[in-house]
N, C-alpha and C positions, 0 to 999 in steps of 0.2 A: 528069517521070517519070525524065529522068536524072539527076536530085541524088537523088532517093529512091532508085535503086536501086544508086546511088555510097555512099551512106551505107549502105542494107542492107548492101553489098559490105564495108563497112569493119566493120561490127557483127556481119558473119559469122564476118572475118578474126579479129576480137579476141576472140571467145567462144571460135574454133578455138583460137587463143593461148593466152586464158584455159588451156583445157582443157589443151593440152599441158604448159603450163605448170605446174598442177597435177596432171598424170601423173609429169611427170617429179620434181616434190617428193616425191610419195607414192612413187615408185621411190627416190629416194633418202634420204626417211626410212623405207620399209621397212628398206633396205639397213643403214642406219645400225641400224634396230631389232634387226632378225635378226643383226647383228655385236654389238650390246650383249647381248643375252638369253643368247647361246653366251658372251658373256665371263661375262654371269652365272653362268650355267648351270656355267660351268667352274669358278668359284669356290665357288658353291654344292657340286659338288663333291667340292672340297677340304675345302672347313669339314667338310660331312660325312663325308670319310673320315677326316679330323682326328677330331672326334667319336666315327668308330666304335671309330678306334686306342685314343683313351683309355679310350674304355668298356671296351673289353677289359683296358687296363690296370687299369680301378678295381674290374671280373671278376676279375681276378688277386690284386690286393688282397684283396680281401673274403673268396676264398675261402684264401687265406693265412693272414688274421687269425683267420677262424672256425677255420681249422686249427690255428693256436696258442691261441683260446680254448679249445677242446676238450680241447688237451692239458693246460691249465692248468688245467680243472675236473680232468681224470684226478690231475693231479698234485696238486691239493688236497686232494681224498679220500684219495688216497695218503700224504701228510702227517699229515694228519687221525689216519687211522690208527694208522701211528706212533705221533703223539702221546698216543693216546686209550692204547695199549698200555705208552705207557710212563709215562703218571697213572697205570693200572693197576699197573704194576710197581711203580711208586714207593709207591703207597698200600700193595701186598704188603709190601714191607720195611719202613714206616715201622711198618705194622700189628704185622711180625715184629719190628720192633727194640722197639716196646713190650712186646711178650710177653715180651722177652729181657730187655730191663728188671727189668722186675713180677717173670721171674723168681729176678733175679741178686738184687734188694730180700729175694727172700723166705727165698733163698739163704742169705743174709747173718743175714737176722734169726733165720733158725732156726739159723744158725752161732752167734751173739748168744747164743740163749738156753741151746742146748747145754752155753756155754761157761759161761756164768750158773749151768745146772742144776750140773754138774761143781764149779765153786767154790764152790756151796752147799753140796755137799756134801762138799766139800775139809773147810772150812770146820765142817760141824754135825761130820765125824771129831774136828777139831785138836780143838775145843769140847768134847765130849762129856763128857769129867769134869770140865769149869772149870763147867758149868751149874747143880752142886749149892751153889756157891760166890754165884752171884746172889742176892742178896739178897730175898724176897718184896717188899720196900716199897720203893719209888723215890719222886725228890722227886714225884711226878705220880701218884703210882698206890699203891690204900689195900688192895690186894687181886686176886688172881688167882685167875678160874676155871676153869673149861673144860665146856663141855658135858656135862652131868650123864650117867653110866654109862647106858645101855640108852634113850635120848631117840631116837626112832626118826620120821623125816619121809618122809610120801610125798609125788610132786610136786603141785602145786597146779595143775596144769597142763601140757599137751603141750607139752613145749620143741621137739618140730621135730628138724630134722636143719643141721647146722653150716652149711650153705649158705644158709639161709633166715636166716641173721641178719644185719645186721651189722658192719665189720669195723672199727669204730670205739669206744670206751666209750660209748656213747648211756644216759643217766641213765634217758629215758625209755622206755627201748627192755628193759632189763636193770635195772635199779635199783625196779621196780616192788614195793608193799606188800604182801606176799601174808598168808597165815594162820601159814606157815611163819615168816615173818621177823617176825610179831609174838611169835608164841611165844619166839623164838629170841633177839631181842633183850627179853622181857617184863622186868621186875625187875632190872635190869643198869645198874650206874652205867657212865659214860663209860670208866674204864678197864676193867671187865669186860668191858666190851662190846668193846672193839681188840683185849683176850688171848685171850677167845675166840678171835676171828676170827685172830689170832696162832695160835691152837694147832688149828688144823685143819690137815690135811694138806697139802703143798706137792703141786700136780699140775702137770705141764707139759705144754705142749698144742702142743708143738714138732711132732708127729705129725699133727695135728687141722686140718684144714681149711688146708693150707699154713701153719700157724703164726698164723693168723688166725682162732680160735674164741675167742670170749666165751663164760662161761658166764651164767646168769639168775642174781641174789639168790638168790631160790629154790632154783636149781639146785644151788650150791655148798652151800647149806646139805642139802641130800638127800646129796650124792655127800660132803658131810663134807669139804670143800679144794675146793682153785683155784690160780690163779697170781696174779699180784701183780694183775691187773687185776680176776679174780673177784670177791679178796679188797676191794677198797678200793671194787667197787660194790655188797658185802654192807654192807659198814660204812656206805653212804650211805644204802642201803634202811633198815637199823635207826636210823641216828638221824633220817630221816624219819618213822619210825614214830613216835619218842620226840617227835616234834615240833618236832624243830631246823630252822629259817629255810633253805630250800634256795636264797635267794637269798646264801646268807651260807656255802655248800658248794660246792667243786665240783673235783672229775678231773683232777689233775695230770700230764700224762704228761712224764716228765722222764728224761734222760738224762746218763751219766758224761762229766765234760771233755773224757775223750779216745773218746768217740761208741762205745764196746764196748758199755757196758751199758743197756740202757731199763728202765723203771720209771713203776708207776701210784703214785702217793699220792691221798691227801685232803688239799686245800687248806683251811681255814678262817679264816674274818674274826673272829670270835669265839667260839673253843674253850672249853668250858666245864672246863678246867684251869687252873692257876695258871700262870702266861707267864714270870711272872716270873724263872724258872730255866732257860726255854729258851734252847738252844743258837742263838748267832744262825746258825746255817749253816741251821736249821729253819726260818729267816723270812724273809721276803722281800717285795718290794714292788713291787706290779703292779696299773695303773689306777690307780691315788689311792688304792689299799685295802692294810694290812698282813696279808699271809697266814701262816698257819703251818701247816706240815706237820703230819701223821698217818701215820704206816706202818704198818697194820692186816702187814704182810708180816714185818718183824721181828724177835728173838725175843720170845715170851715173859719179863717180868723185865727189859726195857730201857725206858725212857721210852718214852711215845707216842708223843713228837713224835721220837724219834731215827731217824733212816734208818739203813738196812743200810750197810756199810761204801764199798761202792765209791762212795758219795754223799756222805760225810759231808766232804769235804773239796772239792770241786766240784761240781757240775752245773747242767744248763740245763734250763730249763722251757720245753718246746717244746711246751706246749698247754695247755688250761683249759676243762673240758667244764661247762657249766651245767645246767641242767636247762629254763631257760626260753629260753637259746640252745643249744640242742642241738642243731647240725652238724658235719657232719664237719672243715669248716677251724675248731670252737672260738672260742675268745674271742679276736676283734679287737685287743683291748689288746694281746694277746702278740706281741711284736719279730717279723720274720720270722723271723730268726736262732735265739729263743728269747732266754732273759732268762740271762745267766751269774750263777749266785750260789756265791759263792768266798768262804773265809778268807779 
């Protein structure tokens, strides 16, 4: 019994041990624990006020940026604006400097015809007792007549008001066949038919729609005249009627060398007069075709194909109205320039 209970004694001693032993571990890794956690603890902390600092800074940011976004959408609109006011303004003056234009063109050309009208009539004074002197027969021409005394037309037709036309020669548009232009040209060889239309009245329509009124075939032949444009698309009307080739016709608008005077003729490819004595300033050559002048505007008692004076020694042929191309920019062939045809 006393080895057993020497042994218990010692198996007591070493559990006690044990135990202390393990108290005091667990004492001093508490120690160590509770000393690590608080350094955690502290660091943790840190990061987190670290954290909150920034967040505050990236608070500050945001609402910074969103502060200058805002003012940059303010100031877009604001731009915008501006700008949109002054496409506006800009389209005002381009709009007004065209009106100023179109007016100054219109300006001009009724200064043009004015001064056209005035030298015509310079001109039919100096003349007036040389006209007994012309001779009734020219190399082109077998006879002159003039619209028979008391031949009385009414229109065929509601011409409208000068705004509803226009402001171009349109063959198609003004050059049309009426009852009146068959009569007017019935029985009439080639050149009766240009002295007629030579011996109607000179009208100027410098007054008339800004200088931009066309009269109808028709019309000219009722009101009895026209002006060089009326004139030369009475002349197309009639010798359509007589049946002459409208692809082998067509509306010359041509002007003085030194750009004063404008002027409508008849161009033709195959005039049914003798050529053979025309003057070459009447001919000319445009597209691969040889054209020759008619001036239904002229006096009476001069050749057909002779233009009025301010032409006979230069001009340009700055258009060519067809009937089957009938627009306003004319025949393609023609130079931009126009065509110069000169002694």
């Amino acid at each position: 019994m006393g080895i057993f209970d020497a042994l218990t004694g010692i198996a007591k001693a070493i559990g006690i041990g044990i135990l202390l032993w393990t108290l005091i571990v667990g004492l001093v890794c508490f120690g160590l624990g509770y000393q690590m956690s608080g350094r955690v603890i502290s660091v943790t902390e840190e990061y987190a006020s670290g954290v909150s600092s920034e967040n505050s800074d990236l608070h500050a940011q945001i609402l910074t940026i969103t502060g200058q976004y805002d003012q940059m959408k303010l100031d877009l609109e604001y731009y915008k604006k501006i700008s949109q006011d002054t496409t506006a303004r800009a389209d005002g003056l381009s709009a007004e400097n065209s009106e100023l234009r179109a007016r100054i063109l219109s300006l001009e050309w009724e200064r043009d015809n004015l001064k056209r009208d005035l030298d015509f009539e310079k001109f039919k004074a100096n003349t007036a007792n040389q006209t007994s002197n012309i001779s009734p027969v020219t190399p082109v021409q077998t006879e002159q007549i003039t619209t028979p005394a008391g031949a009385v037309y009414t229109p065929s037709f509601n011409y409208g008001t000068w705004s509803g036309r226009t402001t171009y020669p349109s063959i198609k548009s003004f050059a049309g066949v009426t009852a009146n232009v068959v009569a007017f040209s019935n029985g009439k060889t080639f050149e009766q038919l240009v002295n007629s239309i030579r011996s109607l009245q000179y009208i100027s329509h410098a007054n008339d729609n800004g200088n931009y009124a066309i009269q109808y075939a028709d019309e000219t032949i009722v009101k009895g005249g026209g002006d060089c444009t009326d004139k030369v698309l009475l002349l197309y009307a009639c010798l359509k009627a007589q049946g002459y080739d409208e692809d082998k016709m067509a509306v010359a608008s041509i002007s003085d060398c030194d750009g004063v005077y404008n002027h409508n003729v008849l161009a033709m490819e195959d005039p049914p007069f003798d050529t053979g004595g025309v003057d070459s300033q009447s001919v000319f050559v445009l597209g691969g075709r040889t054209w020759y002048v008619v001036d239904p505007t002229n006096w009476t008692g001069t050749p057909v194909w002779q233009m009025m004076d301010y032409y006979q020694d230069c001009y340009r042929v700055g258009n060519m109205h067809f009937y089957y191309t009938d627009t306003l920019g004319g025949w393609s062939e023609v130079p931009m320039h126009g065509l110069k045809v000169s002694r």
